[in-house]
N, C-alpha and C positions, 0 to 999 in steps of 0.2 A: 830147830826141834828135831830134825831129820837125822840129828847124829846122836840121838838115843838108840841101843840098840832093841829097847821095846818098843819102837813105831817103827812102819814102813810106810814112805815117802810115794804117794801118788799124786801124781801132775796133772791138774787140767784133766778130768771125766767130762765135764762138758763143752770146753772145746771141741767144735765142726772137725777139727784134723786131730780128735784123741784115737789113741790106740785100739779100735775094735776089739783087741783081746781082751784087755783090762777093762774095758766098760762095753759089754755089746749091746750098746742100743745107739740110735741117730740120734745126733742131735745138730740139725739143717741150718741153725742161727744163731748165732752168738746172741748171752744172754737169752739162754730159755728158760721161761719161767713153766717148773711143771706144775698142773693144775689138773681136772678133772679127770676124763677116762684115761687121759696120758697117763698117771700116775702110776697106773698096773704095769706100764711095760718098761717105765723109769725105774723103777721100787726092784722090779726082780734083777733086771740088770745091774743096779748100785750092791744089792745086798750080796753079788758073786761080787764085785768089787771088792766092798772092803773084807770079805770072805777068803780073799784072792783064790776064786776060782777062775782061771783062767780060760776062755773060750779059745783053746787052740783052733780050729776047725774054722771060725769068723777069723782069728788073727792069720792064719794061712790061707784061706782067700783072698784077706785083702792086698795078699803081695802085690808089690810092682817091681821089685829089684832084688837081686841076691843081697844087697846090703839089709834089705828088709826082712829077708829069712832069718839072718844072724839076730837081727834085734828081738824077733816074734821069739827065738828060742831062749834071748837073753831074759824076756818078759818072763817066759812060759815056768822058767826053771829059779826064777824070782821069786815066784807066785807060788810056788811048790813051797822051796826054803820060809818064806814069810809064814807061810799057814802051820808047818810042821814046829815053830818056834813061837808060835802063836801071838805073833807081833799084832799090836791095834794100828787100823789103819789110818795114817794123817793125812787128810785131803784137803791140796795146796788147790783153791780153782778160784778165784775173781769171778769169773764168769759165771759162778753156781750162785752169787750175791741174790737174785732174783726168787732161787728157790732155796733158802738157804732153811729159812721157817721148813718148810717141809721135809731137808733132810733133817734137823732136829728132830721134828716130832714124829717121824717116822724110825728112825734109827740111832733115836735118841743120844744123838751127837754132840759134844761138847763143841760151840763155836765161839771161835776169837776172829773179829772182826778189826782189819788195819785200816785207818784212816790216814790221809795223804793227802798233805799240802797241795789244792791245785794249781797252784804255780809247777808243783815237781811233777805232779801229774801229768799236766800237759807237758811238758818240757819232754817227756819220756815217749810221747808219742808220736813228736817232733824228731825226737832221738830214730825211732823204731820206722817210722813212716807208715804207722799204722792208721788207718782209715776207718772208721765206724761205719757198717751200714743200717742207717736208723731205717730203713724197711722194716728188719729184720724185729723191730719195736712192734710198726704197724702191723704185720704179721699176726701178732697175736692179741687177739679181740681182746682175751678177758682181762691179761697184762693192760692193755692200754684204758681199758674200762673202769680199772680200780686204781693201780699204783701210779701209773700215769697217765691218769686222765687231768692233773693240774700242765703238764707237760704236752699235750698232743697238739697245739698249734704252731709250738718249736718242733716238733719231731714231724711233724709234714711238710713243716718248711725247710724242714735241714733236707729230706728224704727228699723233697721238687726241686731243692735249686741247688747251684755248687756252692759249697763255704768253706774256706780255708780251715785248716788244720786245725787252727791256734779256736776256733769259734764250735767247729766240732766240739772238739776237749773241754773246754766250759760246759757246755752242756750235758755230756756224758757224766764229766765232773760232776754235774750239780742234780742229774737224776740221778747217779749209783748212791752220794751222801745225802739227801733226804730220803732215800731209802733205809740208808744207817741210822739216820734219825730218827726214822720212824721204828725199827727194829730195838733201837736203845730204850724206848719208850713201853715197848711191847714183852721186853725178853731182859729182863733183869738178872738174869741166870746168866747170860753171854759176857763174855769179855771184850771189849772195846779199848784198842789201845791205838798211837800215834804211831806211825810209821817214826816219824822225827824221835820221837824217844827211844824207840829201840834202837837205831842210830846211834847216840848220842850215850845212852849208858847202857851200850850191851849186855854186858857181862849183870847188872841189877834188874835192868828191865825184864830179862828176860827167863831170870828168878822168879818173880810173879805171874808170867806165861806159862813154865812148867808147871808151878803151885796149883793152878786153874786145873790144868788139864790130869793133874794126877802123875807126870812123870816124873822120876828122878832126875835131880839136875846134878849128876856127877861132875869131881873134879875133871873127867876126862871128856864128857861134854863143853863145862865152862872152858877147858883150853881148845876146844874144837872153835869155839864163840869167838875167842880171844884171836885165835889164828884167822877167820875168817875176814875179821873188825878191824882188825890193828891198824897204826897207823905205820905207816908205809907201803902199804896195799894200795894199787893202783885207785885211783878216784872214781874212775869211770869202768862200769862194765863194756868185755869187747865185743868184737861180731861174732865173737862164733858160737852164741847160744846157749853156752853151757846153763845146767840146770843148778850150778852151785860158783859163785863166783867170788874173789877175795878181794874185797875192798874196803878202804879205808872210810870204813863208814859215816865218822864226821864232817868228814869233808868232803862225801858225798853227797851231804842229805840237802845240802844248798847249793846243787852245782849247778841251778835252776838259774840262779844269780847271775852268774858269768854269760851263760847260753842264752840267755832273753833278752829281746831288747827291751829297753824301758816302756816302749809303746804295747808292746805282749804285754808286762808284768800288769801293767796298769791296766787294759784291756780285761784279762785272768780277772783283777781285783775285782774291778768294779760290774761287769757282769757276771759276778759267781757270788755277789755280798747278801745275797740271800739266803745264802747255806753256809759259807763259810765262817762268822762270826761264831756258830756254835760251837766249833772245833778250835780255833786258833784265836789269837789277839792279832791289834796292828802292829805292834812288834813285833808278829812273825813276819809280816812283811819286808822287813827293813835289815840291813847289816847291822851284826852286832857290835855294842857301842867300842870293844876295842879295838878293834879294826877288824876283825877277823868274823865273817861271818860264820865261822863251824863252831864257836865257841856256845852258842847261844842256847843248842840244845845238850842241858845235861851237864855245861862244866866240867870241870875236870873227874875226869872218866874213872880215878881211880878213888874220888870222895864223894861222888855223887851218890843217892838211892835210888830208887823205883823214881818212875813221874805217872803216876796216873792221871787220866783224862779227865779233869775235873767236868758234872753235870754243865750242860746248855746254859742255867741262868748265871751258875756264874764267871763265864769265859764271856755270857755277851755284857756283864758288869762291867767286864776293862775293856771293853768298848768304847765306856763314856768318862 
């Protein structure tokens, strides 16, 4: 979506380590849900966000390194171009899932929500060595009082005692998509689509993404899509973090398969089968029947259409 030139592409506002210039307000924990008197001091800060007024002055105190100068003035003069061409701003955050209601109805946001196999989700965490701190839950009263208060006997337990990786990710897993669920339930206006299908029929799938959002999906877009997706694109993203990576998105979207052992995937399944039936069948679980598991999502990429997310009742249908 990012290689429209009517958006400009913002990263994570509430990630603990975002950029003070591009968002100047704290935010102390992953997954903050804003709520109450926060909301006056999250609101003015988001709304210079996607304004892109940039807070030079917060982004220049925060330095630590010359290397950090070059990036503040790389931000600052970003932030200038975007406004003067008067790009809308596209806000790529995971982390913002918690208050996502709120930026909607505050700045009346159009939101496309990705759902993701948690097999590949975990795997990705596993990949990253990324650690959850479910404190950062506890933390906050009124989050734990409403959204996850079916969840707070796991979430104290995860927070008192040590648990492997693979058992974190389940759970993370299975509070961020009943939260999707409960959102899909509440916000019919939102778009709700598979990670696995965008994968799998780029170039279609991601025709109905634009549609949503109002932007044009130029020929010079779709070959943006097509260069990033294509097969012969490495499988796997590398180490070096980049914020745009080329990879062969088919046979990426099950690389979960190879990386897991049987006792994970199984593990994944059957403590996450409370949430995941709504999204996925047991044939997503499984390689696809001709050998090759990348075939499964989308088929062949140049006959396939759209895949939308069929509703809850009937994905847990083929269940039985």
């Amino acid at each position: 979506m990012a290689a429209s030139p009517s958006v400009a592409y913002i990263s994570e506002p509430f990630n603990p380590a975002h950029s003070r210039g591009i968002f100047n307000a704290t935010t102390d924990r992953w997954f903050t849900c804003v709520s109450g008197a926060d909301r006056f001091r999250y609101e003015s800060a988001l709304r210079d966000t996607i304004a892109f007024h940039y807070a030079l002055k917060t982004g220049l105190g925060s330095l630590q390194s010359p290397r950090g100068l070059a990036r503040v003035l790389v931000e600052y003069s970003n932030c200038l171009l975007y406004g003067w061409q008067k790009r809308r701003a596209l806000l790529k955050d995971p982390i913002a899932l918690f208050s996502a209601e709120w930026i909607a109805s505050t700045f009346d946001a159009q939101v496309v929500v990705i759902v993701r196999h948690p097999a590949a989700f975990v795997n990705s965490l596993i990949k990253a060595q990324w650690r959850h701190p479910f404190s950062h839950f506890l933390d906050q009263a009124e989050l734990m009082a409403t959204r996850l208060a079916p969840f707070r006997d796991e979430i104290e337990r995860m927070a008192r005692e040590k648990h492997d990786i693979v058992d974190e990710g389940i759970l993370l897993w299975r509070i961020m998509h009943r939260l999707i669920l409960d959102y899909r339930k509440a916000n019919p206006g939102w778009l709700f689509v598979r990670h696995e299908d965008l994968s799998g029929n780029p170039i279609d799938a991601f025709d109905a993404v634009f549609n949503y959002l109002k932007i044009e999906y130029t020929p010079a877009v779709k070959k943006t899509v097509r260069l990033y997706t294509r097969s012969g694109n490495p499988i796997e993203r590398g180490e070096t973090g980049q914020a745009f990576a080329r990879l062969d998105s088919r046979r990426n979207v099950d690389r979960w398969m190879q990386r897991l052992s049987a006792e994970q995937i199984q593990r994944i399944r059957e403590r996450s089968a409370d949430v995941w039936p709504a999204f996925y069948s047991n044939d997503d679980w499984e390689p696809a029947v001709e050998g090759s598991p990348y075939t499964r999502w989308g088929g062949n990429r140049d006959q396939a259409g759209p895949l939308p997310m069929p509703p809850p009742g009937e994905r847990m249908k083929r269940q039985h």
